[in-house]
N, C-alpha and C positions, 0 to 999 in steps of 0.2 A: 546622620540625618539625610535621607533623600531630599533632594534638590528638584525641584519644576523647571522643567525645558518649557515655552509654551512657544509659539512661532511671535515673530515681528508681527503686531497688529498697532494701527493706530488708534483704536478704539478698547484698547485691554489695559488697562488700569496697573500703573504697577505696583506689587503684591504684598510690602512691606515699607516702605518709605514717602512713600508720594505723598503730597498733600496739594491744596487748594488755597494758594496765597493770592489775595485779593490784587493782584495786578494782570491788566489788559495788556496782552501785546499782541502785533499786527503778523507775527508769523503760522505759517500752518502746524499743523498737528505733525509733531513729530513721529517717530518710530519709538518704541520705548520697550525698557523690558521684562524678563519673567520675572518673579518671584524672587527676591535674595537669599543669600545664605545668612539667617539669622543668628548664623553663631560664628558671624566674621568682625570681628575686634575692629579691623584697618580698615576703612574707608580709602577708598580709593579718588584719586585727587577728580577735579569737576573739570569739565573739559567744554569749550561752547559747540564742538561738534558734538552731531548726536552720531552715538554708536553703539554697539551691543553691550560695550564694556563698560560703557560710564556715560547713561542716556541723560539728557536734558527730556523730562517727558512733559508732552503740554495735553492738556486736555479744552477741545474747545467746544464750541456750539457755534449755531448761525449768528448770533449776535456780536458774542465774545469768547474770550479764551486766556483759560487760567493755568500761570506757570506750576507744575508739579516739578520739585527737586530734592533733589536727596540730600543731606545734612553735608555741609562744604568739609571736607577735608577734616573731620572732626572722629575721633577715637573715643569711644564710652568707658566710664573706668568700670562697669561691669561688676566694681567691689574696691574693699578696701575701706578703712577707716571711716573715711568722711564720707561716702557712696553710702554707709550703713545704718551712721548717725543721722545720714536724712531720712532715713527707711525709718529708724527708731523713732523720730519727731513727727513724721506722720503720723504712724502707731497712736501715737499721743493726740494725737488731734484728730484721728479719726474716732479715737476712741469715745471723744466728747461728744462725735454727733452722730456715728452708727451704734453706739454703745445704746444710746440713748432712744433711738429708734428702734434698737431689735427688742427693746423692754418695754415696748409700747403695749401692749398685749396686759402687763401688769397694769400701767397709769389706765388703763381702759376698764380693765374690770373693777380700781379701785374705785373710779368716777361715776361706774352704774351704780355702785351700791350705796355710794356715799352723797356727793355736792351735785352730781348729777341723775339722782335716781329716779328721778320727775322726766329725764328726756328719754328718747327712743332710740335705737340702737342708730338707727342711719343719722340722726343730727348730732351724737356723740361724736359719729365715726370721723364728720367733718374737722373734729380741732385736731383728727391725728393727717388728716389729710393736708388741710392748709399747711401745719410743719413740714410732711415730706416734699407738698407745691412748694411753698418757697426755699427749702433746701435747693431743691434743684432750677427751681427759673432765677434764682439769683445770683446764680453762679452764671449766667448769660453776662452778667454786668461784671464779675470780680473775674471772670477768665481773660479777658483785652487790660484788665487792669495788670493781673497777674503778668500778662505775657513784658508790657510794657514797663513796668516798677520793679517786679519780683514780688515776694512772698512776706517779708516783713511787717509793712501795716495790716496786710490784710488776716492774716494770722495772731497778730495782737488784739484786733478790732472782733474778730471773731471769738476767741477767745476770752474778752470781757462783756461780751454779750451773753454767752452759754453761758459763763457761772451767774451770769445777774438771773436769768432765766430762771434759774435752779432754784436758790435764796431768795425769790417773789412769791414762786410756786404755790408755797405753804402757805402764804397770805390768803388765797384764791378760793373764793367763797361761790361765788355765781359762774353762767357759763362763759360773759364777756371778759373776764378777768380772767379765765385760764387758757379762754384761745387766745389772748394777748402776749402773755408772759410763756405759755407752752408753745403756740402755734410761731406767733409773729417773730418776738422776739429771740430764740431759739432757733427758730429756721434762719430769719437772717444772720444770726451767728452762725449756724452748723454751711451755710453754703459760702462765707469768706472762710473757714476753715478746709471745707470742702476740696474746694480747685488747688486750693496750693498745697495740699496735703497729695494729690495724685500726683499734677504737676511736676512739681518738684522731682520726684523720685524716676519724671521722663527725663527729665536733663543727667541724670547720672548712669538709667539702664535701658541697656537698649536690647541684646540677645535674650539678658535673663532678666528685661522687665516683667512678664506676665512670673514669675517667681516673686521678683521682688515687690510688686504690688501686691498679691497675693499674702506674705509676707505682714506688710503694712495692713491692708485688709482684714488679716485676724484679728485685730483690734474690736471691729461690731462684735463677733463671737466673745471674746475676754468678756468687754462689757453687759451685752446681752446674756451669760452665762452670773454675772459678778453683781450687777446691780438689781434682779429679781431676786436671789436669794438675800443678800443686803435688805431690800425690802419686806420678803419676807420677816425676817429676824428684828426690823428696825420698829414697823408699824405699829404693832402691839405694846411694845416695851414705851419709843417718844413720841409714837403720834406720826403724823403725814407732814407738819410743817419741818419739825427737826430730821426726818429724816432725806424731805427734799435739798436741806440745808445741809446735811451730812455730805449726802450726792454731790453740793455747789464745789466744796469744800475740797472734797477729792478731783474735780475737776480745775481747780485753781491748783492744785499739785503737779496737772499734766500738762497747766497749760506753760510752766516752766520749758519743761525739755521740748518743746513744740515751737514756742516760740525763738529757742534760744538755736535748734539744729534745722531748722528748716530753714534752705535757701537753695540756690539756683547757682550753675557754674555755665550757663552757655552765656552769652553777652544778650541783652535783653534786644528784642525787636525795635525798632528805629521807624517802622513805618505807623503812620498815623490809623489808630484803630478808632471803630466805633463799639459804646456798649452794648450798641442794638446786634441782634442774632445775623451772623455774617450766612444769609442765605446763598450766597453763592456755592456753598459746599453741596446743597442740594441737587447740583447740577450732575455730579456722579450718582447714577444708583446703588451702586454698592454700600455709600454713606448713607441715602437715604433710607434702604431699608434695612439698615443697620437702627437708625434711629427708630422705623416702624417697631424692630424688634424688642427693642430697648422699649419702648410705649408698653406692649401687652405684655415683656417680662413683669414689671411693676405691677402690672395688674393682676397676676401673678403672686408675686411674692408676699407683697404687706396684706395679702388677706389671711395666710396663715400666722405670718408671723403679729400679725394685730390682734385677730379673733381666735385662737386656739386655745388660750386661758378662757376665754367665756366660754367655747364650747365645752371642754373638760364640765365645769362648771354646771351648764345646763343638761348636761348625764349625770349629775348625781356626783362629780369629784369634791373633795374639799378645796378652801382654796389654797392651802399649803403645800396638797400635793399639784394643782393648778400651777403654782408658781414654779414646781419642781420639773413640770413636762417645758416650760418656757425653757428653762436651764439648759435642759437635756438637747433640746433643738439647736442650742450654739452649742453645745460642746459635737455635734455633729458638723455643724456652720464652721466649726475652727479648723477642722481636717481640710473640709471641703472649701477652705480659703487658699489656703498655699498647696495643696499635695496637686491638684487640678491646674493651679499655674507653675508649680515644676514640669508639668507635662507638656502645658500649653506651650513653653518656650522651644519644645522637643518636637510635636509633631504638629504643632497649627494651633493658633489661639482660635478661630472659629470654627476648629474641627472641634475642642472642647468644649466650646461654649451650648454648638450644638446637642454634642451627647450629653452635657450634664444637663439643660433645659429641658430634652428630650426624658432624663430619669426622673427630672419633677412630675411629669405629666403621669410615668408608671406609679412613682412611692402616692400620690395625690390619688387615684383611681384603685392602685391595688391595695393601700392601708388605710387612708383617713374615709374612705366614703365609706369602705362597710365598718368603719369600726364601733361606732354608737357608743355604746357604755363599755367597751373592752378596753382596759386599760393597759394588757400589753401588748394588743395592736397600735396602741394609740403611741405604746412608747418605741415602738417597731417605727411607726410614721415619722416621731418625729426626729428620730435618730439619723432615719436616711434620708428624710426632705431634709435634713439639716443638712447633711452632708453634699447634696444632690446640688440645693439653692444656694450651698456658701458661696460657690463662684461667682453667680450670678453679677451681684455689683463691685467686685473684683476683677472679671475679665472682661467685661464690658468695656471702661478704660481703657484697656489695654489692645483692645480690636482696634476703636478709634485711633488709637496711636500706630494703626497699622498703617492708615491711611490722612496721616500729614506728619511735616517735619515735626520736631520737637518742640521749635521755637517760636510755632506757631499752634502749639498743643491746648495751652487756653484757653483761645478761639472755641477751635474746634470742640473740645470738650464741653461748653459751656453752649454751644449752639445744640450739641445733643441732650444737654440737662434741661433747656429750655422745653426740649420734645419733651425729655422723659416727666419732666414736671406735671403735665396735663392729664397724665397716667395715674401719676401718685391723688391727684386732687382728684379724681372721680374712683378710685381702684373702691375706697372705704364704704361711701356713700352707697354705692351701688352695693357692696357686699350687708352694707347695715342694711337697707331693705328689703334684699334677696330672703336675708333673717326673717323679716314680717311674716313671709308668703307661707298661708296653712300652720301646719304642726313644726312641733320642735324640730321633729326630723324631717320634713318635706323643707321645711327652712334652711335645714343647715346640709341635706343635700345641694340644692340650687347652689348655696355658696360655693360648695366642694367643687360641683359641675365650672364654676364659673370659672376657677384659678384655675380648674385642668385647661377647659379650652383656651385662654389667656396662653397658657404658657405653650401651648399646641401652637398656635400663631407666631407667639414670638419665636419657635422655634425654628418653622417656617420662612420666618423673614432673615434670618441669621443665614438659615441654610441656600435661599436665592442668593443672598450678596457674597457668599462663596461660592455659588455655583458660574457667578457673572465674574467672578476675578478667576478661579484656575478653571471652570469647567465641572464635569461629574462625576474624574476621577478620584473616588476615593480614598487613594494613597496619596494623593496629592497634598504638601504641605500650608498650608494659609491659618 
């Protein structure tokens, strides 16, 4: 793996370790340095001189100035039994609430037709919005909780939230009652499962974490591939209640090994946190338009993965093969989860995030907009958006963890969920109206247009915050 040389700069961000820990100190801006070797095991002891070999890096402004440090004296087990088992209990509990999100596309078409066939496509779209808003803004509150307790209650709490979620479901007659038990309830489970399902798996890997989340991360795909056909096969035979109740069921299965191997091995933070968004991290731009990027990914993403069973749909598909192009998009998503963070631990986690973002915007422009009623263009689209997007909310994480210690990873992660949250709650709304506009097809172009440019920007804002940490060299690793 090539190595970045980059010159001493006080103002150069360093490339793999640093983070933004909420304490003021009275000294200048240190010297700090390149880029680490991200496939070095050994940490190197901390030293209070700053020097090439083992900097104290501070990053400051005219007001204040925040210490950046690299993890004390600490070795990552990189693997091994118990490193695995946390990786496996994620899996499990991510599977509860990205499972359940990439099959949003099913719950949406079955609500047009059925308990919500009276509303319009954009105030549908809002009950799947409010769930991915507070998946991600309430992870702003369980990330300081996270970094301070660990992972225990909030993994159990989340966990009997999402099966309650499930087993209401089918009760749900009107539109108040399914944004409650889908939206509310659901998202507030799916985001205390959330942080410590990422989290965790920072305290054990650190070379080959964009692997190992990645890894974890298949889990939306498993689900998103397992609970559409499920549905399919369930609906017809017990109806919508028994089969949400089916869904509860198997989610009270996972939440077993989720709860039982998820935990934390570095020694929990000591410093008094708030659950309010620790804005100070905003002070680097590298972070912040990390976070910009992370906003119009989203915006991006949940518009195919929401509305492409309705589009199928409104060309003429049936809905069983509707449910079968849903399928087909995670068994893309599943490749495109881990093969994308084996890499990323190889040549740069935001060197990939860029070109996989960057192939959403060709498979979105070259397959789904002319595809109309061709259905195997459509299955051309969704095979490689799937593959294309599966990183997407996989290596995201994992950039973030580029840029703070581990032990302060909750934080940090959850200040960027707070961003990404604001993305998820307008991505729907905006794409159900774009729907309205003229014909079927002038309709469902605009939408197509809208997730290409979406992910054009985010791709954008990923590619500035690496050009502000090494520069423009291309072979440069970050």
């Amino acid at each position: 793996v090539q190595r970045v040389k980059t010159s001493m700069n006080p103002n150069h961000q360093n490339a793999d370790d640093s983070c933004f820990v909420n304490q003021t100190v009275g000294s200048t801006a240190q010297p700090q340095s390149n880029l680490p070797d991200m496939h070095s095991e050994k940490r190197q002891s901390r030293s209070d001189a700053p020097n090439p070999q083992n900097p104290l890096v501070v990053s400051s402004d005219s007001s204040s100035e925040t210490i950046c440090h690299d993890e004390e004296e600490d070795t990552f087990p990189e693997g091994g039994l118990e490193a695995w088992s946390v990786v496996f209990g994620s899996f499990c509990a991510m599977l509860s609430v990205f499972g359940i999100i990439n099959s949003a596309a099913v719950f949406e078409s079955y609500f047009s037709s059925n308990q919500l066939k009276e509303y319009d496509p954009s105030t549908i779209g809002w009950i799947f919005s409010v769930y991915l808003f507070i998946v991600f803004f309430a992870g702003m509150q369980a990330g300081p909780i996270f970094d301070r307790h660990g992972p225990r209650a909030l993994v159990a709490a989340g966990s009997l939230l999402v099966i309650a979620s499930q087993m209401l479901l089918g009760l749900c007659t009107s539109y108040y009652q399914i944004m409650l038990t889908y939206s509310v309830l659901a998202g507030i489970g799916g985001a205390l499962l959330n942080v410590p399902a990422y989290g965790a798996i920072a305290h054990f890997f650190k070379a080959r974490r964009g692997f190992a989340t990645g890894i974890a991360a298949t889990a939306g795909s498993v689900g998103g591939i397992a609970f559409p056909l499920l549905m399919q096969g369930l609906l017809p035979k017990v109806g919508f209640a028994w089969t949400t109740r089916i869904i509860g069921f198997i989610l009270l299965g996972l939440a077993i090994p989720a709860n039982t191997l998820i935990h934390t091995r570095l020694p929990a933070s000591t410093k008094v946190v708030s659950v309010l968004p620790d804005l100070s991290v905003f002070r680097d731009p590298k972070f912040t338009l990390s976070c910009a990027g992370i906003w119009f990914m989203e915006w991006g993403i949940f518009v195919p993965l929401t509305f492409i069973v309705s589009y199928a749909a409104d060309y003429g598909h049936e809905a069983n093969s509707s449910y079968t192009l849903l399928a087909l998009l995670n068994v893309g998503s599943f490749f495109g989860r881990f093969i994308p963070g084996f890499f990323a631990d190889r040549i740069g986690r935001f060197n990939v995030i860029v070109m996989t973002i960057g192939l959403c915007v060709v498979t979105i422009l070259a397959f789904w907009l002319p595809a109309g009623d061709s259905w195997p263009l459509l299955i051309v689209f969704v095979l490689t958006f799937g593959f294309a997007s599966g990183s997407n909310l996989g290596l995201y994480p994992v950039c973030l963890g580029q840029l703070c210690d581990s032990r302060s990873y909750g934080r940090f992660f959850s200040t960027a969920l707070m961003v990404a949250s604001f993305g998820t709650l307008t991505s729907l709304p905006i794409g159900g109206a774009l729907r309205e506009i003229g014909s079927t097809q002038t309709g469902w172009n605009a939408v197509i247009i809208f997730s290409a440019l979406s992910y054009a920007i985010a791709m954008s804002c990923f590619f500035g915050a690496r050009v502000l940490a090494v520069g423009w060299g291309l072979k440069k690793i970050f």
